[in-house]
C-alpha positions as a Python dict, from the first residue, in 0.01 Angstrom:
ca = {
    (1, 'X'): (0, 0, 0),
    (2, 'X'): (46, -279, -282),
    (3, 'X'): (-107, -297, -596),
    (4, 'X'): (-153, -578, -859),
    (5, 'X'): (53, -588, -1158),
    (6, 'X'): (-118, -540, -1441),
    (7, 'X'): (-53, -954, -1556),
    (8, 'X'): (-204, -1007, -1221),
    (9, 'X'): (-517, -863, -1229),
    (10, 'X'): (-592, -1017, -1610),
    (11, 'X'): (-613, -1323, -1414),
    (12, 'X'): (-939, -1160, -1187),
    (13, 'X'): (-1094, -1012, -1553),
    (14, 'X'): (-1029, -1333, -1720),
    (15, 'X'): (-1280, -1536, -1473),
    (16, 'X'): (-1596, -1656, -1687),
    (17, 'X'): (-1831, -1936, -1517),
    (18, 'X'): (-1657, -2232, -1701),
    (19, 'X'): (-1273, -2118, -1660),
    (20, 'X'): (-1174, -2016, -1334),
    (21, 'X'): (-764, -1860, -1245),
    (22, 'X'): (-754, -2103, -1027),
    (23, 'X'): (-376, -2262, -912),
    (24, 'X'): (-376, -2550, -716),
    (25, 'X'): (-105, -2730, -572),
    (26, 'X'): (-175, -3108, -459),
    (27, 'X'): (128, -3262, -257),
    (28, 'X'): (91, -3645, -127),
    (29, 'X'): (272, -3748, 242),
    (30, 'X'): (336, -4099, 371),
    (31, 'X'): (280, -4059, 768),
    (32, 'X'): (613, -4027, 987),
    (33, 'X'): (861, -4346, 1029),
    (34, 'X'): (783, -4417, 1375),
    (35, 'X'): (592, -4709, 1530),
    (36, 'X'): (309, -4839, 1473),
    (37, 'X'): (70, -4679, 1745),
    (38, 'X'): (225, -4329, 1698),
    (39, 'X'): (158, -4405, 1344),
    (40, 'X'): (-248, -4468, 1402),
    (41, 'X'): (-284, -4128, 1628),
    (42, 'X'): (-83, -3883, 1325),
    (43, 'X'): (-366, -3675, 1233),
    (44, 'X'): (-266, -3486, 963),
    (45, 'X'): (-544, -3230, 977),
    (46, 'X'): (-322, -3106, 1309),
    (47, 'X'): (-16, -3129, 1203),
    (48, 'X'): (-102, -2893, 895),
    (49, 'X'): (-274, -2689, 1058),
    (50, 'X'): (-25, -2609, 1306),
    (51, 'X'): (217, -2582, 1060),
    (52, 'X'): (6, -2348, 776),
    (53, 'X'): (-87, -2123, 1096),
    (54, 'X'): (337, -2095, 1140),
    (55, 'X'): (394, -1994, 782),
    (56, 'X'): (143, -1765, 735),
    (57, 'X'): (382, -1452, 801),
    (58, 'X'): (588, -1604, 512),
    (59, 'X'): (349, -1401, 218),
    (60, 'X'): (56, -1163, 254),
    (61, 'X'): (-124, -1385, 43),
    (62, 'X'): (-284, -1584, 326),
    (63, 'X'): (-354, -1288, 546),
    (64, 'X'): (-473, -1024, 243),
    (65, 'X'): (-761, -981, 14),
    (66, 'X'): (-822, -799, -354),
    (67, 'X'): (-960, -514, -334),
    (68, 'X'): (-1059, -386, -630),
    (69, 'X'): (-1094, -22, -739),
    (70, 'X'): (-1469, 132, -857),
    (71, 'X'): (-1545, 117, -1221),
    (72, 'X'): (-1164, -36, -1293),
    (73, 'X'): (-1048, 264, -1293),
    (74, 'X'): (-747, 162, -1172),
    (75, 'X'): (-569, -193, -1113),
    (76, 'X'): (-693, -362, -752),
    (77, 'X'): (-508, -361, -416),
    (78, 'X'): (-356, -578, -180),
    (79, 'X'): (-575, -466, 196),
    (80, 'X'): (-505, -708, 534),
    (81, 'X'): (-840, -868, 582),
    (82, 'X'): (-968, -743, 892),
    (83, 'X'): (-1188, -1041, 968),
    (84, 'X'): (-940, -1308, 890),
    (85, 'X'): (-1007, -1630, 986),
    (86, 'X'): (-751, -1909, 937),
    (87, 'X'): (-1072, -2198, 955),
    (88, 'X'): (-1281, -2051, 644),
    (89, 'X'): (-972, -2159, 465),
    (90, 'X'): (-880, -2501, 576),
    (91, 'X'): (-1124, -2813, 525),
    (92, 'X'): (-1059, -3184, 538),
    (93, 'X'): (-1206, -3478, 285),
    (94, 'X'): (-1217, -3867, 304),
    (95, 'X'): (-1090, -3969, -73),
    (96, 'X'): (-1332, -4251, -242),
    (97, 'X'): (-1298, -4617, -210),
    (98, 'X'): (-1059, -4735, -242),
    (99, 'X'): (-833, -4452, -179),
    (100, 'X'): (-638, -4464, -484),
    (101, 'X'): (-483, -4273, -731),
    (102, 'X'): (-824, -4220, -917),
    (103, 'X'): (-974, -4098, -572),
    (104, 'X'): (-729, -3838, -504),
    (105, 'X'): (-720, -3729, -888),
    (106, 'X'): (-1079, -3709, -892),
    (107, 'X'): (-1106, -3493, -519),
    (108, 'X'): (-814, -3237, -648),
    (109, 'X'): (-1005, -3195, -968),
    (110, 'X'): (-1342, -3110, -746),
    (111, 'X'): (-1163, -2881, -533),
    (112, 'X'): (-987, -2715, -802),
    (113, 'X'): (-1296, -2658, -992),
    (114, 'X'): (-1494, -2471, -669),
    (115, 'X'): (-1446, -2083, -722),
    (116, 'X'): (-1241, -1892, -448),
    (117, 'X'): (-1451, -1667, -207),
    (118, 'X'): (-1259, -1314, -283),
    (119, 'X'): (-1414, -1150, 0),
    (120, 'X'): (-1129, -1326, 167),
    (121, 'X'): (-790, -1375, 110),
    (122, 'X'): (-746, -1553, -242),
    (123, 'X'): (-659, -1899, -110),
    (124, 'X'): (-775, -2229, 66),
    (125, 'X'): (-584, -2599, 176),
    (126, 'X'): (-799, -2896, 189),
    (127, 'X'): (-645, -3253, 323),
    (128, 'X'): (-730, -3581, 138),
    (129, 'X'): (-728, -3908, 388),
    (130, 'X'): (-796, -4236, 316),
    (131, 'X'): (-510, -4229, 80),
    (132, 'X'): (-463, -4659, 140),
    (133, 'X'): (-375, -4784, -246),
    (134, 'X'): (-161, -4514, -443),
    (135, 'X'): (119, -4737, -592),
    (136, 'X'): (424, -4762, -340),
    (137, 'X'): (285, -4534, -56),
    (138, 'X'): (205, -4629, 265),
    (139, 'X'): (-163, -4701, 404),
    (140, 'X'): (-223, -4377, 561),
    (141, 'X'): (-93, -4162, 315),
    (142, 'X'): (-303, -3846, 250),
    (143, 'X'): (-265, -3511, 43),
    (144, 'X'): (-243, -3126, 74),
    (145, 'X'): (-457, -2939, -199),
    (146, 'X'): (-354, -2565, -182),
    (147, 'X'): (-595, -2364, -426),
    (148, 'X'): (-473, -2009, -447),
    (149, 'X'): (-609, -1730, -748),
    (150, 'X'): (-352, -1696, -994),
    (151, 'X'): (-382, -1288, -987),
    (152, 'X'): (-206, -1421, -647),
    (153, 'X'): (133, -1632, -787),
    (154, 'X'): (283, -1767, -1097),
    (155, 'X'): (415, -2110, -1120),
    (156, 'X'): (763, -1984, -1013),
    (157, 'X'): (613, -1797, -653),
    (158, 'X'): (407, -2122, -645),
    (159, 'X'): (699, -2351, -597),
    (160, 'X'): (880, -2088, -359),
    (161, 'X'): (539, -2101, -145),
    (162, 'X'): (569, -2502, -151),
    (163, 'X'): (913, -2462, -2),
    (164, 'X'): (834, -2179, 266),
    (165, 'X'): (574, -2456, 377),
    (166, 'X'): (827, -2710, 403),
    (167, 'X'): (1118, -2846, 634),
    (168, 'X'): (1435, -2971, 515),
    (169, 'X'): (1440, -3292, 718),
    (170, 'X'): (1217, -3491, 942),
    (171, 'X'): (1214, -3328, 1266),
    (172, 'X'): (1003, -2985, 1216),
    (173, 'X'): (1169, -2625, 1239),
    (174, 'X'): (1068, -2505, 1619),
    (175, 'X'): (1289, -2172, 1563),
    (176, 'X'): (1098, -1872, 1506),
    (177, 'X'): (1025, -1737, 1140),
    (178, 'X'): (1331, -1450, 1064),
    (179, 'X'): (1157, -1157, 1115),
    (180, 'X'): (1364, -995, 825),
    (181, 'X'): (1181, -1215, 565),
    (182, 'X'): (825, -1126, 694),
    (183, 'X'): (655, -908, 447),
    (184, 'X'): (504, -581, 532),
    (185, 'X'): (114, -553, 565),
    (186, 'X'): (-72, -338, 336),
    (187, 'X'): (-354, -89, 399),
    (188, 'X'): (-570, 4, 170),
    (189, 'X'): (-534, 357, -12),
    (190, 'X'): (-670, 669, 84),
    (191, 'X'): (-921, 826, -188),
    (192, 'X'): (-658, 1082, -229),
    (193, 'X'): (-391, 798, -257),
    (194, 'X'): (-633, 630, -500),
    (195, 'X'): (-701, 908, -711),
    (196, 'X'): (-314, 1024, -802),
    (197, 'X'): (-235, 693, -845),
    (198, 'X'): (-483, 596, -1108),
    (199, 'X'): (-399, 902, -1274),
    (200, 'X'): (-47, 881, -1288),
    (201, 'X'): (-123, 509, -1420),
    (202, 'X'): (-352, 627, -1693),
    (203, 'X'): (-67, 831, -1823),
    (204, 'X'): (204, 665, -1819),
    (205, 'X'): (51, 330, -1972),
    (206, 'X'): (55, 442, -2301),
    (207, 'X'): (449, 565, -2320),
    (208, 'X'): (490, 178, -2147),
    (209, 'X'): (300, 8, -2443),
    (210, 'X'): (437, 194, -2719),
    (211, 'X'): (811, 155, -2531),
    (212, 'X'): (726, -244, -2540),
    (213, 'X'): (670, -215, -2909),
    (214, 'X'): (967, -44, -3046),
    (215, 'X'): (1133, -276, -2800),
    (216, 'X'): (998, -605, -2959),
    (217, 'X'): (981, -484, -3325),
    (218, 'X'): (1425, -394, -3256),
    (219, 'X'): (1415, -802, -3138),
    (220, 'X'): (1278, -890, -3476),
    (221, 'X'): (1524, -683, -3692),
    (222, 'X'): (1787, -838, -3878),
    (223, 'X'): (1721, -1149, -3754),
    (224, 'X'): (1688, -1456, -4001),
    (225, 'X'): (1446, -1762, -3905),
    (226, 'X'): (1393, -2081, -4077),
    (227, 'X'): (1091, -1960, -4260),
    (228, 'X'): (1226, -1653, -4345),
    (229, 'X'): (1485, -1813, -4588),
    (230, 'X'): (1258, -2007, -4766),
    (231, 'X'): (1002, -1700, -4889),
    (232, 'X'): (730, -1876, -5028),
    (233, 'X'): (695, -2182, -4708),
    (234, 'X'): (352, -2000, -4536),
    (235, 'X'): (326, -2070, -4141),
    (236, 'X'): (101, -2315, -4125),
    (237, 'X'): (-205, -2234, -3921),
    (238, 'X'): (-332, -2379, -3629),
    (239, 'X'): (-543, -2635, -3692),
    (240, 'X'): (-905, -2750, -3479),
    (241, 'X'): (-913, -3019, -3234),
    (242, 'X'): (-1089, -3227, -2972),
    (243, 'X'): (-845, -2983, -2730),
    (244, 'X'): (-998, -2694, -2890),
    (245, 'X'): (-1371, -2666, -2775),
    (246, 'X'): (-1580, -2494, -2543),
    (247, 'X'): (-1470, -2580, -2145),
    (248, 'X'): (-1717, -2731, -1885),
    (249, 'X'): (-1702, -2589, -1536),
    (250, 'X'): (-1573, -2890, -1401),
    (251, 'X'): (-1206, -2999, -1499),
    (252, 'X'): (-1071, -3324, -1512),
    (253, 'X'): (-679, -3405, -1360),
    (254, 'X'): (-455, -3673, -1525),
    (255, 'X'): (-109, -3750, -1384),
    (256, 'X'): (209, -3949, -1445),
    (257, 'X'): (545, -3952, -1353),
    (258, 'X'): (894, -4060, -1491),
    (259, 'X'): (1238, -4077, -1386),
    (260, 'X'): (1396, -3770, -1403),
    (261, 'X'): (1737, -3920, -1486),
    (262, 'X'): (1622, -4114, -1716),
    (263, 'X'): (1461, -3838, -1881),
    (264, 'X'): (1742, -3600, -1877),
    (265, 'X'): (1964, -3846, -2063),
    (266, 'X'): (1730, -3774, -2361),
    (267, 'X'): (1885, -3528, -2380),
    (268, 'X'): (2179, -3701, -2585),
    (269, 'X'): (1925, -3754, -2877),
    (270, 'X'): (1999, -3451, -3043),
    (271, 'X'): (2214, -3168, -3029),
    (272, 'X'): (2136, -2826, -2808),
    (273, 'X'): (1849, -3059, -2675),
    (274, 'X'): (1750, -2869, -2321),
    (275, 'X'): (1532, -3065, -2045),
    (276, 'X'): (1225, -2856, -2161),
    (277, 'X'): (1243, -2978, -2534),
    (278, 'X'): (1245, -3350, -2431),
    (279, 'X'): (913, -3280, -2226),
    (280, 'X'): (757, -3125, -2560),
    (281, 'X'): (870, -3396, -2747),
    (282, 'X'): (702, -3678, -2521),
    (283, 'X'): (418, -3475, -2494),
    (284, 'X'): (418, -3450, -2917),
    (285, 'X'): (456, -3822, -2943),
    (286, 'X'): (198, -3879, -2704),
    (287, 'X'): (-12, -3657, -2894),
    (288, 'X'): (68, -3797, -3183),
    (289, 'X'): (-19, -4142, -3115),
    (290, 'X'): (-339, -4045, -2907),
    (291, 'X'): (-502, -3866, -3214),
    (292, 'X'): (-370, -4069, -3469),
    (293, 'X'): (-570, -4387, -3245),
    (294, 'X'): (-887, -4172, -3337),
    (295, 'X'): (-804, -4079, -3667),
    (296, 'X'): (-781, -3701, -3586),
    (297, 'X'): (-422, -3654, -3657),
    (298, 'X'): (-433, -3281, -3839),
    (299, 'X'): (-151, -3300, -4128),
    (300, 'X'): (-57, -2965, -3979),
    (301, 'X'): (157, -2968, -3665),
    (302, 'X'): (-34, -2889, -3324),
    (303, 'X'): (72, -2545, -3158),
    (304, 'X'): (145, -2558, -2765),
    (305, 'X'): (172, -2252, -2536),
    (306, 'X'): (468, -2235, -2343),
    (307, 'X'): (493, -1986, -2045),
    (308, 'X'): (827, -1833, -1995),
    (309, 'X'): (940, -1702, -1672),
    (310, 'X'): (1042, -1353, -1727),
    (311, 'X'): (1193, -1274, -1351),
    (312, 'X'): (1518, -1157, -1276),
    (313, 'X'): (1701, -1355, -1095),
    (314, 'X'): (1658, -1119, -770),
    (315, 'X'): (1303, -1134, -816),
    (316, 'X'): (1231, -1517, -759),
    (317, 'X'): (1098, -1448, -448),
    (318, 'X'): (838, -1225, -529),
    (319, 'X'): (451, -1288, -501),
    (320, 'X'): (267, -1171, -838),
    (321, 'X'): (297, -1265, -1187),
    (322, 'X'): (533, -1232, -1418),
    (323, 'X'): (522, -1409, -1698),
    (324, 'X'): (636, -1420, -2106),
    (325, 'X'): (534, -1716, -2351),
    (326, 'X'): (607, -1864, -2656),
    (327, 'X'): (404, -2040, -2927),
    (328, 'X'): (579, -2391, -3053),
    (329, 'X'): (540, -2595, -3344),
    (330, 'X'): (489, -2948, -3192),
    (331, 'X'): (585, -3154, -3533),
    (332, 'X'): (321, -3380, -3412),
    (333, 'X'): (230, -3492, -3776),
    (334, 'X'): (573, -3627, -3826),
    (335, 'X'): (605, -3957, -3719),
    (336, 'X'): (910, -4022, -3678),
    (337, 'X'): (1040, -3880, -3321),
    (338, 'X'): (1371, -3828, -3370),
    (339, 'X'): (1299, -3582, -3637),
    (340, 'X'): (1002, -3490, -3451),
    (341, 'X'): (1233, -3413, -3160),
    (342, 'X'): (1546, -3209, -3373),
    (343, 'X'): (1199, -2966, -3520),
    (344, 'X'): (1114, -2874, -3185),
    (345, 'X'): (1430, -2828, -3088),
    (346, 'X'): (1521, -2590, -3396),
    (347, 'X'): (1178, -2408, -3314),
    (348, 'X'): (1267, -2350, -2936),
    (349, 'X'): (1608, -2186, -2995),
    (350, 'X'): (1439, -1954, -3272),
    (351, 'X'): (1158, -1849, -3014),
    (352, 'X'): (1399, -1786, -2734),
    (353, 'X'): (1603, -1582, -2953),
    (354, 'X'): (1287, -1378, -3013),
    (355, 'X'): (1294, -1460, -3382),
    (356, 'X'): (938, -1616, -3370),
    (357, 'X'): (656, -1696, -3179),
    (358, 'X'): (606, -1295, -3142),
    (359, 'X'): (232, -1287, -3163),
    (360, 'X'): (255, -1518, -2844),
    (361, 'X'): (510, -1284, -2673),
    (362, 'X'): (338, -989, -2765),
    (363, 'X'): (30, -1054, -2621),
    (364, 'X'): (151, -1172, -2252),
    (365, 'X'): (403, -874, -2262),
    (366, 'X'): (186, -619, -2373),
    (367, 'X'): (-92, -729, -2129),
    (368, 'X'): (166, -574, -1852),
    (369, 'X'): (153, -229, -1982),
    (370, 'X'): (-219, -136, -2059),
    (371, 'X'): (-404, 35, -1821),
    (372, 'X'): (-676, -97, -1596),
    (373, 'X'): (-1014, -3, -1812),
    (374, 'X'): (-821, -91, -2145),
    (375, 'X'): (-713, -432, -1992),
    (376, 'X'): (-1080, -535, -1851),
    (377, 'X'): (-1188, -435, -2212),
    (378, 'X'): (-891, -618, -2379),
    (379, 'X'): (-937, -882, -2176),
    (380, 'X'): (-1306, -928, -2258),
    (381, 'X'): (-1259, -859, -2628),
    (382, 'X'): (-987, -1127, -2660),
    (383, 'X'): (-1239, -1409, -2446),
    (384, 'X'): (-1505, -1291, -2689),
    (385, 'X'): (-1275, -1353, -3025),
    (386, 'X'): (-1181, -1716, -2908),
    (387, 'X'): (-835, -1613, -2958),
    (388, 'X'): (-683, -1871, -2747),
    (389, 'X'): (-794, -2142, -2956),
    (390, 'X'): (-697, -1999, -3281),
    (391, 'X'): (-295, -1920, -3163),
    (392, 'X'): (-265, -2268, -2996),
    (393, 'X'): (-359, -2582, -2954),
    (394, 'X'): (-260, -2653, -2571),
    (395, 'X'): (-5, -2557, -2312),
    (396, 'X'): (261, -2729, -2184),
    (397, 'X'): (409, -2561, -1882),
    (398, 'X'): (748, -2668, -1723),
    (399, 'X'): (813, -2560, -1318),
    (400, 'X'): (1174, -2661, -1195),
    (401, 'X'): (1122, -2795, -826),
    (402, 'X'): (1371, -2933, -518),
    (403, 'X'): (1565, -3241, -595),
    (404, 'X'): (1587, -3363, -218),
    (405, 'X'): (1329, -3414, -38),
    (406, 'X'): (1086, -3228, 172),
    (407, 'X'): (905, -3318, 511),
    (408, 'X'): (592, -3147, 661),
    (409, 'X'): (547, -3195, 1036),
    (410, 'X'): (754, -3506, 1021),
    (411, 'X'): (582, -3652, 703),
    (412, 'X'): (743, -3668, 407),
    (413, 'X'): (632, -3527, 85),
    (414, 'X'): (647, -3793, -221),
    (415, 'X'): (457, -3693, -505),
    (416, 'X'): (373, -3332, -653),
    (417, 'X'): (140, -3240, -934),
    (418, 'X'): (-66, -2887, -1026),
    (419, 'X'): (-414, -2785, -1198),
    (420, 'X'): (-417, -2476, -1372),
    (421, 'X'): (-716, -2267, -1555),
    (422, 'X'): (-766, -2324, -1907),
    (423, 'X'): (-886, -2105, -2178),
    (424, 'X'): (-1161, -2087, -2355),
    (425, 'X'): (-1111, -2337, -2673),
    (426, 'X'): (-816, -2450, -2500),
    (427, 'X'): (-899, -2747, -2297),
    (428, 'X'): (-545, -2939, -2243),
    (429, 'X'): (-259, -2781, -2019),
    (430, 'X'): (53, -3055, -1902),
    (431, 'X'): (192, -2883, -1624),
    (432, 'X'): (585, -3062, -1565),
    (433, 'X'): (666, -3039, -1198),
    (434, 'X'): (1053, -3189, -1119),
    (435, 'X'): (1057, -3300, -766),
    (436, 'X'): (1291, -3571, -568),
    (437, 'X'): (1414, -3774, -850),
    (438, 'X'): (1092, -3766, -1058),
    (439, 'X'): (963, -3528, -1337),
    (440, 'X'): (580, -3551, -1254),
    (441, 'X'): (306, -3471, -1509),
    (442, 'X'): (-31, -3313, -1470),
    (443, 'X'): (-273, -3258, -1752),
    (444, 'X'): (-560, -3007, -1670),
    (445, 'X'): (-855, -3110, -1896),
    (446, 'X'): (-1232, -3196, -1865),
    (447, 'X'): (-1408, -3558, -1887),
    (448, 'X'): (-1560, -3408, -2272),
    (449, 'X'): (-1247, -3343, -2413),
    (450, 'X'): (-1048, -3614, -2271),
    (451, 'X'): (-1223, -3939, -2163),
    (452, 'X'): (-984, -4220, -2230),
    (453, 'X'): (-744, -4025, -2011),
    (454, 'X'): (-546, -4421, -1928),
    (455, 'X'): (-501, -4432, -2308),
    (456, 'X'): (-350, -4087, -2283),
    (457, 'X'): (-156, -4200, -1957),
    (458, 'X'): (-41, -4489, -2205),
    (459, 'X'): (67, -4301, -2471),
    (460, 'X'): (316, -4096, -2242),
    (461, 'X'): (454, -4371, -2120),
    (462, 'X'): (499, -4589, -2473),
    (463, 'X'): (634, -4236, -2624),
    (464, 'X'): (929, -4223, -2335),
    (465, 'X'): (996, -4609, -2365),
    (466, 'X'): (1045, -4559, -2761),
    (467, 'X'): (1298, -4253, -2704),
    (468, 'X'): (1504, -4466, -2443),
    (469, 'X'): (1542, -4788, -2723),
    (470, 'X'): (1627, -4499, -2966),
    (471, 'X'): (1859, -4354, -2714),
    (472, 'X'): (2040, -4715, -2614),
    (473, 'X'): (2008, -4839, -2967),
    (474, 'X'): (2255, -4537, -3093),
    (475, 'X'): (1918, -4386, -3279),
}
């Protein structure tokens, strides 16, 4: 038997009608390099089909539902679904004239948006055709939307999941799956089994918690932060908005891509700069520009979310959550973005070294300790208090991906983006997928809170064109 993490199963109690844990992955194909009539009869519904129904030993996610345990009284399981059926899970749409980048945007943000049918295994694949007039594809492009629940996978299993899917080269894998990587099935409990286990849960929960406590309270000691030598500088508070209002049910997807060269050499902008701080500082200038066009620029820097993976490195592999995060100080009032840039920096390397952002940690590591009952109620209680909104402004999530590329029944994957859920009074989330040469961005959002989303497209882009003249121009 398998049960969920406790981080897992926040993701089920977290659910509300407007903000569903859903993940979804959208990958876009060109058709296979062969002539032109084999190119007219590639039906990509078949091909992914046949090669999902391969790779479905590869995780127990596609075969096994959540089961859930009466009254919470202890965290769900992982049961084989006795009435799988691989067709209830796959479905194929015709994107929108005139098949471009708008249409697939719009079709992934549709999809993403429907909720999951638990009664079945937490995931489902649609394919988008049609794709004729995405920039620098090929007529007869199309797309893979893979929607799984996030009690399911992290962004971390996510990208392991998009390369179990995947060949290496052109020609398809005939070889049989190594039977040494298959996971085990899981039954579902016994009452007994069920019984000793939620007690023996119940129990030891509470050492857990307190044990995370000391343990994060000994990180804090003796440690010096910027603040913390100048006494009477307050932290500023977060401050309210457009990004931080109630969330419709139906989310919005915005995506852009860049060089990923180009944006490494960034880099050389400032000293200790890492990958992940040049992403917040686009995203800050972007930010900056976008709310200072509707004179909404706060005079207080915006706060984003940033999700840590906590695995070790044995443990990439693994299905389930596991997750830490950090709250940054964007410097998004500051105009200037060099010294917008060296802030965030100087903020990053204080939060990794656990000196700050511990209200942030806190609450994602503490959420894998409580017990089942306390976590529904925590979970509830924290929805309730609109708590999300008032410890951050956004998210900004970074996911390392392949750097060569990968091929699906002969056709090869060009572009990849995400969705995510959002919180309640949190209605922005960039997710930063690196892929084949390209760092590719996705902003989950909804039409209310973000309806110019070409202006914020725009702003992106001006924001990375300014730090490349700084960059050439010696700053």
């Amino acid at each position: 038997m398998k049960q969920l993490k406790p981080q897992d199963a926040q993701f089920l109690y977290m659910e509300t009608e407007n903000n569903l844990s859903n993940v979804t992955m959208i990958c876009v194909y060109t058709p296979p390099e062969t002539p032109v009539q084999a190119q007219v009869e590639y039906d990509p519904l078949a091909a992914i089909s046949s090669q999902l129904q391969k790779r479905l030993p590869l995780s127990t996610i596609f075969t096994h539902r959540i089961k859930s345990v009466a009254m919470n009284l202890d965290y769900p399981y992982w049961e084989k679904d006795p009435h799988f059926q691989f067709e209830n899970h796959l479905s194929r749409v015709n994107a929108a004239a005139p098949g471009d980048r708008t249409a697939l945007n719009k079709a992934a943000a549709n999809f993403h948006s429907r909720p999951l049918d638990l009664r079945r295994p937490p995931w489902e694949a649609q394919i988008v055709t049609g794709l004729d007039n995405i920039d620098n594809l090929a007529v007869g492009s199309f797309a893979l939307l893979i929607k799984l629940h996030h009690a399911a996978i992290d962004g971390t299993a996510a990208m392991q999941l998009f390369l179990g899917l995947h060949d290496s080269n052109p020609e398809p894998t005939t070889s049989p799956i190594n039977v040494g990587n298959v996971p085990e099935q899981h039954p579902y409990p016994s009452r007994q089994q069920l019984l000793r286990k939620a007690r023996q849960n119940y129990l030891q929960s509470p050492v857990k918690a307190a044990n995370r406590i000391i343990s994060q309270l000994k990180s804090m000691r003796g440690t010096k932060t910027h603040t913390d030598l100048v006494p009477h500088v307050k932290k500023p508070p977060v401050p309210k908005t457009r990004f931080n209002q109630a969330v419709s049910p139906e989310k919005k997807l915005v995506t852009h891509s860049f060089p990923l060269d180009q944006i490494k050499l960034l880099r050389g902008l400032c000293a200790g700069a890492t990958l992940n701080d040049i992403i917040l500082g686009i995203c800050s200038g972007a930010l900056n520009r976008y709310l200072s066009h509707h004179q909404e620029l706060p005079n207080i820097p915006l706060v984003a979310w940033v999700p840590i993976n906590a695995r070790r490195p044995g443990d990439a592999a693994d299905d389930g959550n596991n997750i830490s995060a950090m709250a940054i100080n964007l410097a998004s009032q500051i105009s200037d973005p060099i010294e917008r840039l060296q802030l965030i920096v100087a903020t990053t390397q204080e939060a990794k070294a656990a000196r700050t952002s511990t209200a942030a940690r806190m609450v994602t590591d503490l959420s894998q300790e409580l017990p089942s009952v306390g976590m529904a109620a925590f979970t509830k209680l924290l929805l309730a208090s609109g708590v999300t909104g008032k410890i951050c402004n956004l998210a900004v999530s970074n996911v390392p991906g392949p750097t060569a590329p990968l091929f699906l029944k002969g056709a090869q994957c060009r572009e990849q983006y995400g969705m995510v859920p959002l919180g309640d009074n949190m209605g922005l989330f960039f997710v930063v997928m690196s892929y084949n040469g390209s760092l590719n961005i996705s902003i989950t959002t909804t039409e209310a809170i973000l309806p110019d989303d070409t202006f914020m497209v725009n702003c992106l882009q001006e924001e990375f064109t300014l730090l490349q003249q700084k960059l050439n121009s010696g700053k």
